[in-house]
N, CA, C and O atoms as a MOPAC input file, in Angstrom:
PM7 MOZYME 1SCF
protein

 N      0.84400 1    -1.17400 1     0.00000 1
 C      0.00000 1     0.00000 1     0.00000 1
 C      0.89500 1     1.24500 1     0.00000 1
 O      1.69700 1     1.38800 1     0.92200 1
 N      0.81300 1     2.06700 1    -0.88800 1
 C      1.16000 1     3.27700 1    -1.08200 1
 C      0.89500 1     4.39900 1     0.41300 1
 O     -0.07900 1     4.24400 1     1.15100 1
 N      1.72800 1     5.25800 1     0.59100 1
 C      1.55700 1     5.70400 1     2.20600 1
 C      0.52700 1     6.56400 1     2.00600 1
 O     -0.21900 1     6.65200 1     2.98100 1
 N      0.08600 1     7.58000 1     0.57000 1
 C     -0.37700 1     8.30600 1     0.39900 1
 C     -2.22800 1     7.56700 1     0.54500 1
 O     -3.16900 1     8.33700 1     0.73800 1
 N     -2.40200 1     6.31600 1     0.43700 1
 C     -3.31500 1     5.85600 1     0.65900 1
 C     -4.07900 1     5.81500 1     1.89400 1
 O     -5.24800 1     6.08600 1     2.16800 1
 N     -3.11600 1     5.41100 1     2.53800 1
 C     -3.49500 1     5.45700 1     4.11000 1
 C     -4.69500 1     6.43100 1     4.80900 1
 O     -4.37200 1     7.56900 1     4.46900 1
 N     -5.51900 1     6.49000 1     5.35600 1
 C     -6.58000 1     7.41600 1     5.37400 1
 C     -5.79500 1     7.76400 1     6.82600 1
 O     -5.33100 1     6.99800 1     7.67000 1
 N     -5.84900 1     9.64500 1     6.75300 1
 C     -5.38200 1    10.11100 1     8.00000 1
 C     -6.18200 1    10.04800 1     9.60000 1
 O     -5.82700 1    10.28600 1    10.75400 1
 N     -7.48200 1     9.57500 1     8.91000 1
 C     -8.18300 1     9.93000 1    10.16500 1
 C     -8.07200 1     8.76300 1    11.07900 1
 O     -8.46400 1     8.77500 1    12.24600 1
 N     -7.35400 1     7.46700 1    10.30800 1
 C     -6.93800 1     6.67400 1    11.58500 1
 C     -5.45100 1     6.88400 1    12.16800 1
 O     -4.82500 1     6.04500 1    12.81500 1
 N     -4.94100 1     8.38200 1    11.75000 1
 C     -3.67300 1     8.53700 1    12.47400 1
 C     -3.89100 1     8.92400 1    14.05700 1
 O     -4.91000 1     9.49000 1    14.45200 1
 N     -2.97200 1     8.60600 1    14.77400 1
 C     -3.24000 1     8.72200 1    16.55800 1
 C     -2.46800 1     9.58200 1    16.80300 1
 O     -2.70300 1    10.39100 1    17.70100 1
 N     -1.14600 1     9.63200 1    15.93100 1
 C      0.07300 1    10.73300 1    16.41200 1
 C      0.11800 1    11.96400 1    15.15800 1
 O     -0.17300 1    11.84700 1    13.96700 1
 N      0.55700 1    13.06600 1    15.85500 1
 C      0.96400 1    14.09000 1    15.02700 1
 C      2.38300 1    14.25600 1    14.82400 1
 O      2.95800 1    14.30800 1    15.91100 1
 N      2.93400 1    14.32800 1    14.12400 1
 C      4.33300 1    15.17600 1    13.86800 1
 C      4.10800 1    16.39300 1    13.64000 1
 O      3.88100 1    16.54800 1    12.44000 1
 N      4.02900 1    18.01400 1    14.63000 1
 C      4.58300 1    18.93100 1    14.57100 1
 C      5.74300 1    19.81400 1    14.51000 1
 O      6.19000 1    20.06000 1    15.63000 1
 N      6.42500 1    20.41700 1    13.45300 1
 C      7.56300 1    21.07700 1    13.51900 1
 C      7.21700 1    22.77000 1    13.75400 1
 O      6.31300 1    23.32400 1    13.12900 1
 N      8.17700 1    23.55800 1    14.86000 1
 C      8.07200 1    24.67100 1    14.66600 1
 C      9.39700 1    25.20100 1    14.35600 1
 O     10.51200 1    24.69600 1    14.48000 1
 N      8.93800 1    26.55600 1    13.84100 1
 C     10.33800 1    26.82100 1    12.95900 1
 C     10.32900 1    28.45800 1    13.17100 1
 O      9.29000 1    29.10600 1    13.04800 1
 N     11.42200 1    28.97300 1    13.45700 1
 C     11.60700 1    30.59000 1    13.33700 1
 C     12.37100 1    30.57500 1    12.03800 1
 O     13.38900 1    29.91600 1    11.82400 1
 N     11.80700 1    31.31800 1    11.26300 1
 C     12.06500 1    31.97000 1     9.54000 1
 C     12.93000 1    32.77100 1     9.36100 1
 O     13.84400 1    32.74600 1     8.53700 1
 N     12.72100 1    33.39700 1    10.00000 1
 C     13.08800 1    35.40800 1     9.85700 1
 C     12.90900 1    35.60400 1     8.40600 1
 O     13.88200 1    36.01200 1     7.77200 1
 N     11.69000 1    35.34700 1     7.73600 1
 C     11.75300 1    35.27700 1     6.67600 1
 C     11.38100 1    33.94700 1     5.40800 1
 O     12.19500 1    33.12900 1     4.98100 1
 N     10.57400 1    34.01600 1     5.19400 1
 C     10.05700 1    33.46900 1     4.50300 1
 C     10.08200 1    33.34200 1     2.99800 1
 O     10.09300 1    32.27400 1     2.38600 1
 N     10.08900 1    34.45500 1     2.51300 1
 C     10.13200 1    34.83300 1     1.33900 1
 C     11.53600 1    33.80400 1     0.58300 1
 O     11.42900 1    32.87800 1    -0.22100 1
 N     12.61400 1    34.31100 1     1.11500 1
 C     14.25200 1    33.36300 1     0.44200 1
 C     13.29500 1    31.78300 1    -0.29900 1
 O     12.45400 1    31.00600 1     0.15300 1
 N     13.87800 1    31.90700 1    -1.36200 1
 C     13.21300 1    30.67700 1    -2.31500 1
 C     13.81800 1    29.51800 1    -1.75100 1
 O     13.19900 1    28.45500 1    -1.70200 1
 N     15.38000 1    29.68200 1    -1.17200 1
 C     16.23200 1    27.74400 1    -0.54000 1
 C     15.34300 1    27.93100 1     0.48300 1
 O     14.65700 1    26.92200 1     0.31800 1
 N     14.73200 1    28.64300 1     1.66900 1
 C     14.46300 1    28.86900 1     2.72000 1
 C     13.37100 1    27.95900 1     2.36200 1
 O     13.34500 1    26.96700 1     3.09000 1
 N     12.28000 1    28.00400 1     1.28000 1
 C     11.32600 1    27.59000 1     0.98700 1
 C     11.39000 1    25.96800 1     0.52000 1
 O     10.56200 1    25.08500 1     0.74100 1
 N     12.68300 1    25.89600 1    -0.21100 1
 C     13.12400 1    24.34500 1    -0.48400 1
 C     13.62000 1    23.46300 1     0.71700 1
 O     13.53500 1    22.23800 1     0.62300 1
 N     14.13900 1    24.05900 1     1.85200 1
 C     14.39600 1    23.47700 1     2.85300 1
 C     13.28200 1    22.94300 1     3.94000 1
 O     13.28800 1    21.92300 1     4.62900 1
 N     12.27300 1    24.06700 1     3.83000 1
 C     11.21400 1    23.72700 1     4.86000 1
 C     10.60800 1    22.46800 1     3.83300 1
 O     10.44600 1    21.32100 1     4.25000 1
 N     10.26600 1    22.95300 1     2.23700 1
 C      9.75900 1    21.37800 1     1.71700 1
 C     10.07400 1    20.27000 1     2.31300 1
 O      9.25300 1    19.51500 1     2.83300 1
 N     11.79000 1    20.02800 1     2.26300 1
 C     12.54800 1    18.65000 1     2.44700 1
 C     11.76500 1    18.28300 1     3.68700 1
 O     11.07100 1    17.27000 1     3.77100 1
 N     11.95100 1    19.30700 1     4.77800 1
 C     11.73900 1    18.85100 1     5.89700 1
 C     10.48300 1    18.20500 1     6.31800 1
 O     10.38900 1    17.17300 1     6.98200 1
 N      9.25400 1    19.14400 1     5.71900 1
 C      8.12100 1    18.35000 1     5.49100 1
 C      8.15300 1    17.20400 1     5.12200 1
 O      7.65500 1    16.42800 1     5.93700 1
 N      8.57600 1    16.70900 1     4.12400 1
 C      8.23700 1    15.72800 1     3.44400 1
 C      9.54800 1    14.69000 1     4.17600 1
 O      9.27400 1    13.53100 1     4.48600 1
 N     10.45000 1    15.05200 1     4.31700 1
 C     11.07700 1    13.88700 1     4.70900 1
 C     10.75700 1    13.42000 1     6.29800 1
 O     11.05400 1    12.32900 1     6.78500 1
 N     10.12800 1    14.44500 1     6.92100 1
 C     10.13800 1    13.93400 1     9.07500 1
 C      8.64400 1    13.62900 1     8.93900 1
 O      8.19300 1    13.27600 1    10.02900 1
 N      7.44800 1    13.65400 1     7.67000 1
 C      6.45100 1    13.14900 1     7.53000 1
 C      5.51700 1    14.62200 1     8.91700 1
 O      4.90900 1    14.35500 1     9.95300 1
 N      5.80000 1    16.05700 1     8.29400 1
 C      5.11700 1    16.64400 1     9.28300 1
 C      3.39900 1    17.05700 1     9.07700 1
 O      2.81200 1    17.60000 1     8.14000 1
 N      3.03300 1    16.65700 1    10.08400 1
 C      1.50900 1    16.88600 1     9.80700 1
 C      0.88500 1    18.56800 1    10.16300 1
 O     -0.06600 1    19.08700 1     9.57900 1
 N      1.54600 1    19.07600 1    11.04700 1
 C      1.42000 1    21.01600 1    11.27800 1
 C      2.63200 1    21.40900 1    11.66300 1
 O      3.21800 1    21.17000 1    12.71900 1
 N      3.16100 1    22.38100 1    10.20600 1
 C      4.03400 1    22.83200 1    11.04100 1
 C      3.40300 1    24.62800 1    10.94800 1
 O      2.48500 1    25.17900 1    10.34000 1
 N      4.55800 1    25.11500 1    11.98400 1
 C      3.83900 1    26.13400 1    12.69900 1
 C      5.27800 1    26.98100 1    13.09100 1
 O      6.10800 1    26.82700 1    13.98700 1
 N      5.13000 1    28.06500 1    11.83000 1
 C      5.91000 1    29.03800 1    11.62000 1
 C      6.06900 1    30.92900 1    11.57200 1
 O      5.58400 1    31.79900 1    10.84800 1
 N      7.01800 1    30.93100 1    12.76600 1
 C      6.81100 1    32.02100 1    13.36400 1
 C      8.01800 1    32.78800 1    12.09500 1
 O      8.70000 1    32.32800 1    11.17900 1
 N      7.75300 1    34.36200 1    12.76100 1
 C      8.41500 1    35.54500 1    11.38900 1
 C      8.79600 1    35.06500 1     9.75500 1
 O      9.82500 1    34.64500 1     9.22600 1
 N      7.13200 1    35.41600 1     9.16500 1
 C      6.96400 1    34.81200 1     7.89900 1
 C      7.64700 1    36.46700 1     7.41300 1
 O      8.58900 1    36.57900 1     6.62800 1
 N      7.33500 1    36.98200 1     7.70200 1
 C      7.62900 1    38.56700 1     7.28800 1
 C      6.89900 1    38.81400 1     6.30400 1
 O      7.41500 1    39.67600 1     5.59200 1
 N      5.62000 1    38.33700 1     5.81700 1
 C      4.61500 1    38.46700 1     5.20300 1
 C      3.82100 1    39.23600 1     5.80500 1
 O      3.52900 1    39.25500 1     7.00000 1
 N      3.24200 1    40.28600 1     4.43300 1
 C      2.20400 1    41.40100 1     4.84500 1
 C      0.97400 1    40.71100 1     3.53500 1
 O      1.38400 1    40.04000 1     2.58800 1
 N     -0.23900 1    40.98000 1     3.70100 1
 C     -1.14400 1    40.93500 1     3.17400 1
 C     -1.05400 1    41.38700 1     1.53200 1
 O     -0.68000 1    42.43200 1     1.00100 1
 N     -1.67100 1    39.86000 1     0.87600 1
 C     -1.39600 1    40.05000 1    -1.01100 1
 C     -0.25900 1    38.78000 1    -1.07300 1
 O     -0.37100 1    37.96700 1    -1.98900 1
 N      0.75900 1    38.64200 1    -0.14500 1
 C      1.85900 1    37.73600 1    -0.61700 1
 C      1.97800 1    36.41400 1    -0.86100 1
 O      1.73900 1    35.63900 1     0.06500 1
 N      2.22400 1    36.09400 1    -1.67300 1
 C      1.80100 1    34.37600 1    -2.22500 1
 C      2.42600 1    33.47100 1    -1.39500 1
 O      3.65700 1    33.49500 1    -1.40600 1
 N      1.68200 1    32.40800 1    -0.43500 1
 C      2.61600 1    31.31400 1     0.37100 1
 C      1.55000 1    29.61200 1    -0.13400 1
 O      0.41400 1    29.27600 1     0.20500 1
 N      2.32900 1    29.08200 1    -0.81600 1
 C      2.25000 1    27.56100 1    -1.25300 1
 C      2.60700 1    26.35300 1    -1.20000 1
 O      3.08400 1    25.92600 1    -2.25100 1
 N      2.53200 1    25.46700 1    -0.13400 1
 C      3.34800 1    24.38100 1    -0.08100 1
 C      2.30400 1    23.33400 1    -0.96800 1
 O      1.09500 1    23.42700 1    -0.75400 1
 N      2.70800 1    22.55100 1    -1.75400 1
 C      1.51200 1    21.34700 1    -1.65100 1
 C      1.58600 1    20.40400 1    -1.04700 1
 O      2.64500 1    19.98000 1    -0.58300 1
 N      0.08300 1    19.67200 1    -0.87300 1
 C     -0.23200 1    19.37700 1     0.01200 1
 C     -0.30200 1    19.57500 1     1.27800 1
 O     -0.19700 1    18.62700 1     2.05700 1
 N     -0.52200 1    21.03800 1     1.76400 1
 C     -0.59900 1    21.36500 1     3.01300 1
 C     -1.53000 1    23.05100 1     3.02400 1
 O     -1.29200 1    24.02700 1     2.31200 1
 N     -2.38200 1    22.92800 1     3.87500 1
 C     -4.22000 1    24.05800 1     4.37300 1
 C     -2.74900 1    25.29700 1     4.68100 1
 O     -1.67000 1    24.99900 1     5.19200 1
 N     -3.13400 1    26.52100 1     4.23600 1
 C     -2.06900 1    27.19900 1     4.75300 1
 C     -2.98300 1    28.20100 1     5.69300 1
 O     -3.90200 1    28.81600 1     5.15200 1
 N     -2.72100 1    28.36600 1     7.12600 1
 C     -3.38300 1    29.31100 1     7.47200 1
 C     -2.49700 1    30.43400 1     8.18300 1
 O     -1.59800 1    30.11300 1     8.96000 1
 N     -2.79000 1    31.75800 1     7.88500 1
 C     -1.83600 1    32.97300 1     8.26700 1
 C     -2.06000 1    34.15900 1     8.86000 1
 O     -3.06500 1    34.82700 1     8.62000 1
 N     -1.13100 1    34.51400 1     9.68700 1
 C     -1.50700 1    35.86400 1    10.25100 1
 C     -0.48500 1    36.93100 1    10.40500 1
 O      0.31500 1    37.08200 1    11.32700 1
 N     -0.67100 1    37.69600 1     9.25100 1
 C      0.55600 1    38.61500 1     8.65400 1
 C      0.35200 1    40.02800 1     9.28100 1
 O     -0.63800 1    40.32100 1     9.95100 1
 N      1.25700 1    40.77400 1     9.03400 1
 C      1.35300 1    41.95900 1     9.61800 1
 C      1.07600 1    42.73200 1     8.39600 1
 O      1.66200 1    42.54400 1     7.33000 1
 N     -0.10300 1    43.85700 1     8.65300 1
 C     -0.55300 1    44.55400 1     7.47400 1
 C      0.13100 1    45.60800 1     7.02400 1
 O     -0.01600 1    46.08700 1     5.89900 1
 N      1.06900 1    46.09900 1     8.05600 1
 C      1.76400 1    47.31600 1     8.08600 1
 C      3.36600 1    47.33900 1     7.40300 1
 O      3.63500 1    48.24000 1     6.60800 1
 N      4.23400 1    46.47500 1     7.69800 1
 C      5.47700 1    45.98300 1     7.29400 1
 C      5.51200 1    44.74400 1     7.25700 1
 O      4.53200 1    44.04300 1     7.50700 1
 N      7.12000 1    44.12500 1     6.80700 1
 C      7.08200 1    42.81800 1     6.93000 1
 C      7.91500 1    42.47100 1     8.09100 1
 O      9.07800 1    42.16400 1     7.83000 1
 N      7.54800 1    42.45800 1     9.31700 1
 C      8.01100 1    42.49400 1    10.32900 1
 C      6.97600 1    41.21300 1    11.13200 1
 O      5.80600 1    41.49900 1    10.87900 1
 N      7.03500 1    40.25400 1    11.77600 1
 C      6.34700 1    39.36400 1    12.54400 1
 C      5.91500 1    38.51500 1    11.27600 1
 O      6.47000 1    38.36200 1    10.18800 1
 N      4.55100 1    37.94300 1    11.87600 1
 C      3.59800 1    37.11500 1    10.71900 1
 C      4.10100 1    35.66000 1    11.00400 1
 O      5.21900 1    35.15500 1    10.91500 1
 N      2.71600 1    35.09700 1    11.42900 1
 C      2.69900 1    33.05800 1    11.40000 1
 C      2.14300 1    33.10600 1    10.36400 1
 O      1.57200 1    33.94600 1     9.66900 1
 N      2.58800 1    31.21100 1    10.32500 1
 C      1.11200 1    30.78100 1     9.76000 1
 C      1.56200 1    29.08300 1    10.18100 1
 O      2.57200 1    28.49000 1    10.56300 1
 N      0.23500 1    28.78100 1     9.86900 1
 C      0.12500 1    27.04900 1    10.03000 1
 C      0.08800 1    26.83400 1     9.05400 1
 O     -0.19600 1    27.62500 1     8.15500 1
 N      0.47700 1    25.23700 1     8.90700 1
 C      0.74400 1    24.43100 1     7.65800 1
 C      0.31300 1    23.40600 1     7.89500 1
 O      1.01000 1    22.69100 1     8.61600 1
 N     -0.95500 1    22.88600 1     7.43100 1
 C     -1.71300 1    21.55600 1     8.25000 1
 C     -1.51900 1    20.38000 1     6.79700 1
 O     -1.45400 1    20.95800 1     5.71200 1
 N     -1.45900 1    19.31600 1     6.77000 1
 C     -1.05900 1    18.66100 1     6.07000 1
 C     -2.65900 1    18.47800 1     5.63700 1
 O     -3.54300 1    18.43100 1     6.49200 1
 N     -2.86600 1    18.40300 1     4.52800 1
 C     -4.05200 1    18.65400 1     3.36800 1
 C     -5.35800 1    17.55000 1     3.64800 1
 O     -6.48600 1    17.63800 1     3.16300 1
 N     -4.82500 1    16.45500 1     4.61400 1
 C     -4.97200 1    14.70700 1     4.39400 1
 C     -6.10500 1    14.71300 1     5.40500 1
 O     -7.16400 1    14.08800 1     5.45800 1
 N     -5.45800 1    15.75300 1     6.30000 1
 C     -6.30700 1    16.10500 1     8.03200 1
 C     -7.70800 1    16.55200 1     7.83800 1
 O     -7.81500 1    17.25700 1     6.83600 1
 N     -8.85100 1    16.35500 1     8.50500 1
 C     -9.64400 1    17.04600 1     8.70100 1
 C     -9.36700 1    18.29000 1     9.52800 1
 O     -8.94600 1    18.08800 1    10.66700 1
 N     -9.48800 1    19.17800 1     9.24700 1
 C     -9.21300 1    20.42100 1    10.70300 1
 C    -10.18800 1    21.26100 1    10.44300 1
 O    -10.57900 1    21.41800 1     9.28700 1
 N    -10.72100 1    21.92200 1    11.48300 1
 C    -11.40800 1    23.43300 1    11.89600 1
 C    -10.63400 1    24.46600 1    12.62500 1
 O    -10.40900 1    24.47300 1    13.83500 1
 N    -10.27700 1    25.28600 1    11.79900 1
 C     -9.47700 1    26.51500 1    12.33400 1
 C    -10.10500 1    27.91400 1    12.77500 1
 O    -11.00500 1    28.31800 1    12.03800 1
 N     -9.85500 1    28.50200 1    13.57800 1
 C    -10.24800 1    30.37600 1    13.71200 1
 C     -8.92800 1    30.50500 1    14.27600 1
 O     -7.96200 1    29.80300 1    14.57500 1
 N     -9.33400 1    31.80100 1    14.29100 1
 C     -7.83200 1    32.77200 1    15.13000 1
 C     -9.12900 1    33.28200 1    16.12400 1
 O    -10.02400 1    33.93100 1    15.58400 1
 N     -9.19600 1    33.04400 1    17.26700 1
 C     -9.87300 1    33.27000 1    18.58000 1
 C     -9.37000 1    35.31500 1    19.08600 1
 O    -10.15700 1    36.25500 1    19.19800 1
 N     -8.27900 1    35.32000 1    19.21700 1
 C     -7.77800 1    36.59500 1    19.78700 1
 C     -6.35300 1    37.50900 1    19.09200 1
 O     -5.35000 1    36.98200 1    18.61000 1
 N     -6.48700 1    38.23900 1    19.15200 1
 C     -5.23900 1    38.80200 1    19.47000 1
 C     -5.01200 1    40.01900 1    20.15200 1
 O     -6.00000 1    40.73100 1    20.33000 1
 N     -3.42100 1    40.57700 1    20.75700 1
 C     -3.37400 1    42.16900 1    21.48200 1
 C     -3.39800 1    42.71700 1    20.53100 1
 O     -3.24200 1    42.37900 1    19.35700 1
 N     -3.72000 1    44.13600 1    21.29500 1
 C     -3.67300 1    45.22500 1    20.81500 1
 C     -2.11500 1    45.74800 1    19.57800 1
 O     -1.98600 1    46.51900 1    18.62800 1
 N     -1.57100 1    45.16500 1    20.03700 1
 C     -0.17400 1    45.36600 1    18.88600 1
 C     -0.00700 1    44.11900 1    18.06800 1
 O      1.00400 1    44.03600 1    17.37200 1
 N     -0.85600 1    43.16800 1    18.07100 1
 C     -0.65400 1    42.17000 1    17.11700 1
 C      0.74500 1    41.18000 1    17.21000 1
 O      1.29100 1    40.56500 1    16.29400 1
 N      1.18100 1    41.26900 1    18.89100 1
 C      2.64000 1    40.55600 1    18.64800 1
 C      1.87200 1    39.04900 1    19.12300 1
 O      2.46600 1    38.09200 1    18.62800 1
 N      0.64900 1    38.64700 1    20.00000 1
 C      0.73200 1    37.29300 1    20.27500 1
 C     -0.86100 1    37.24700 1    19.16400 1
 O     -1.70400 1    38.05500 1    18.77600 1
 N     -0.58900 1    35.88800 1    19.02500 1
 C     -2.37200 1    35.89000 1    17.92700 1
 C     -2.79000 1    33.80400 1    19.02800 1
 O     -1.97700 1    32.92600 1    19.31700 1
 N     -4.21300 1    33.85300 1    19.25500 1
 C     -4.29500 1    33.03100 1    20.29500 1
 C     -4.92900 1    32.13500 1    19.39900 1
 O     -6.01000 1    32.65700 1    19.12600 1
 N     -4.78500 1    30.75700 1    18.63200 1
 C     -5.09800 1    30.05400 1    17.30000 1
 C     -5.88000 1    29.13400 1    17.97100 1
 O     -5.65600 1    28.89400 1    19.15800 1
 N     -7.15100 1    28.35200 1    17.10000 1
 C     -7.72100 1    27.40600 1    17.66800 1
 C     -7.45500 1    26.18700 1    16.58000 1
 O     -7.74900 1    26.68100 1    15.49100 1
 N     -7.06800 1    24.93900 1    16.40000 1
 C     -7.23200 1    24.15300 1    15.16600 1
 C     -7.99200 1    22.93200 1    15.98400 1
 O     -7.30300 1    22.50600 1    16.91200 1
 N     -8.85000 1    22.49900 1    15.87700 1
 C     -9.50600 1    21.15700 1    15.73700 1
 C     -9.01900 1    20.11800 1    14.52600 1
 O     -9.13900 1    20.28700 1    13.31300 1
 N     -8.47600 1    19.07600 1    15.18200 1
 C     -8.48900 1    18.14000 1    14.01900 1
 C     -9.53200 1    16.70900 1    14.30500 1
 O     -9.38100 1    15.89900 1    15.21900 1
 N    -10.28600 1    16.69400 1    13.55400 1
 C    -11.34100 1    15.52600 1    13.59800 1
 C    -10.79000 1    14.03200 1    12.83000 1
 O    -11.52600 1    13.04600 1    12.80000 1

């Protein structure tokens, strides 16, 4: 059986990676987080200073991208990377007044 077959919803464990960027944008920066996905088999990863502001293109395949950029500069900005396979329900519940913490909800069913 092919792994891609496997139905996720009888997975029990997650593999989460978190990662500080400083930057997102760098194209190897972008080939490296691939490898890593795909080779440690990550199911969310969850990446802090995208330095993404609102309009900017972010694409992995196979993976829900969800983000929370800074509208003003490219300074801060997450986002999650849920592997495509998952059921999930996401909001962003809160954030302060300066936008430095954002309080995320993901359900995975």
């Amino acid at each position: 059986m092919d792994s891609n077959e496997i139905e996720m919803c009888d997975k029990t464990d997650l593999n989460i990676m978190i990662l500080n960027v400083r930057s997102i944008n760098d194209y190897l920066k972008k080939l490296l987080i691939i490898d890593l996905l795909r080779s440690k088999n990550i199911d969310v990863a969850l990446i802090q200073e995208t330095f993404l502001i609102k309009g900017d293109k972010l694409y992995f395949n196979g993976y829900k991208i969800f983000r929370d950029e800074n509208y003003l500069n490219r300074r801060k900005g997450t986002a999650m990377l849920v592997n495509s396979a998952l059921n999930v329900e996401f909001s962003r519940i809160a954030a302060d007044h300066k936008e430095d913490l954002s309080k995320l909800e993901l359900k995975i069913e």
